[in-house]
N, C-alpha and C positions, 0 to 999 in steps of 0.2 A: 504494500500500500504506500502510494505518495502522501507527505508531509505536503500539507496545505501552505505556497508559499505566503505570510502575513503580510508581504507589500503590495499582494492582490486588497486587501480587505479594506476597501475605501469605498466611499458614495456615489453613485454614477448621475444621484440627481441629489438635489437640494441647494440650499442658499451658498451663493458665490463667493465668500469666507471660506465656510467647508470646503468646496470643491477646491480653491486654488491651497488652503491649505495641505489637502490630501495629496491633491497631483505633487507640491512639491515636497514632503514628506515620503512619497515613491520614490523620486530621483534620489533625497540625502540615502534611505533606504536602500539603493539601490548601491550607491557607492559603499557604503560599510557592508552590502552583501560581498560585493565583487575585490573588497581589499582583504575580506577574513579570510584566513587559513594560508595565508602569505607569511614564508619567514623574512625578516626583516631583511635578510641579503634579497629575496626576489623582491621586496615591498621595495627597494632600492636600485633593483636591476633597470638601466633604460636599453629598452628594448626599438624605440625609434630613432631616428633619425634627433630627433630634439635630446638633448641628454638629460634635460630640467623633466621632460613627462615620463616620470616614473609613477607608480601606485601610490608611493608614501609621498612623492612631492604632492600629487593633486591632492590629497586629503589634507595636508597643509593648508596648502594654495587656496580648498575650499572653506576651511576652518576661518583664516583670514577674510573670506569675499565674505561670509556668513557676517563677521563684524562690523566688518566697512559697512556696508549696506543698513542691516540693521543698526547697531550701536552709532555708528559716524552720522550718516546719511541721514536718518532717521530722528534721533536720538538729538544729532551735535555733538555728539561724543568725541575730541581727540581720536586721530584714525592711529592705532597702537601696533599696526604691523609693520611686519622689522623691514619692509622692503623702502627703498630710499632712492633720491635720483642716482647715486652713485650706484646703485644696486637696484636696480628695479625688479630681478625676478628673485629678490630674497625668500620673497613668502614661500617660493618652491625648494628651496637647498632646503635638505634635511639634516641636520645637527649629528655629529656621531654618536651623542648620546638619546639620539630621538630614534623610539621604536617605533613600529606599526599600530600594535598599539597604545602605546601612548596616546601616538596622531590619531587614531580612528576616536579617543575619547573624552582628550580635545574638542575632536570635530563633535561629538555629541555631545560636551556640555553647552558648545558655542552653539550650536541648534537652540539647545532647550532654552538659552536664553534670548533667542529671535523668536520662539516663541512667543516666550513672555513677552517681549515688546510689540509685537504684532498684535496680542491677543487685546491692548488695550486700547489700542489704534481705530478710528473710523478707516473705510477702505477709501474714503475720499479726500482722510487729511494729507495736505500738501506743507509740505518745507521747502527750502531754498538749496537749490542747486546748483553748484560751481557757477559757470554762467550760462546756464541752459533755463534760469526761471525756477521753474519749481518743479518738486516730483512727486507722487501721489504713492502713498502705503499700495495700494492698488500695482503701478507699475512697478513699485521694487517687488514684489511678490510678483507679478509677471514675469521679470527680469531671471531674479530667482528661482525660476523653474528652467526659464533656458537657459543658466549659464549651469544650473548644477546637472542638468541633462545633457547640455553640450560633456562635459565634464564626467557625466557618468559613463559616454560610449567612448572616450576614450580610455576610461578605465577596463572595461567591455575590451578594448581591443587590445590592450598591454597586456591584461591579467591573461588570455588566448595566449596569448604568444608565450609567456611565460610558461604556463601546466596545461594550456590545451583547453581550460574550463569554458564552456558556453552559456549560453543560455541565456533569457530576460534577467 
């Protein structure tokens, strides 16, 4: 018998909170499916062409956008990731002493705290953004699905290369 995968177990209808919650709740799900049972040398192996797109750098990399977006964007919060002009892809280099998991738990307390700051948000409030006007709780939660989607197929595609694994 198949174990029922739980990142199926989302609303296919109801109010548009829910829904863009759940869809993007798949994607982070999807990423800490596709990073677990990686030892830390494959969590680190780059297997493309980029040397920065490794398994353990993107769950960094996403841990970070999880911030920016929510806490910075949102919030006004000082943006706290290590990356810098002189370093722009820092949020990807992963620390010698940074494990897999570590990073995957990371990545999941910085979720649970976008949560919370979403959960007390209208989907209509708007903040000030760089110099683009303003952005709406609505579009970073849009945004947020496609970048952690974009992000989850190439996880999808490294983790393959590495052990062979498939699947949604």
């Amino acid at each position: 018998m198949t174990t029922p995968d739980p990142r199926f177990d989302f609303r296919m209808t109801g109010p548009e909170r829910a829904q863009l919650a759940d869809f993007l709740d798949f994607q982070r799900a999807t990423i800490v499916y596709k990073s677990t049972g990686l030892t830390d040398e494959q969590a680190r192996r780059s297997v493309l062409p980029s040397p920065l797109t490794t398994v353990a750098g993107i769950v960094k990399h996403l841990r970070w956008v999880e911030a920016y977006w929510f806490e910075s964007v949102l919030l006004g919060k000082p943006d706290a990731a290590p990356y810098s002009d002189a370093d722009p892809d820092a949020d990807w280099r992963v620390g010698t002493g940074e494990t897999i998991s570590g990073l995957l738990n990371d990545y999941a307390a910085q979720c649970e705290v976008s949560r919370g700051i979403v959960a007390d948000l209208d989907l209509d409030h708007e903040v000030p953004f760089r110099d683009k006007g303003t952005v709406s709780v609505r579009w970073v939660l849009i945004h947020m699905v496609e970048e952690t989607g974009r992000h989850a197929g190439h996880v999808d595609v490294v983790r393959e290369l590495l052990d062979g694994l498939t699947g949604e």
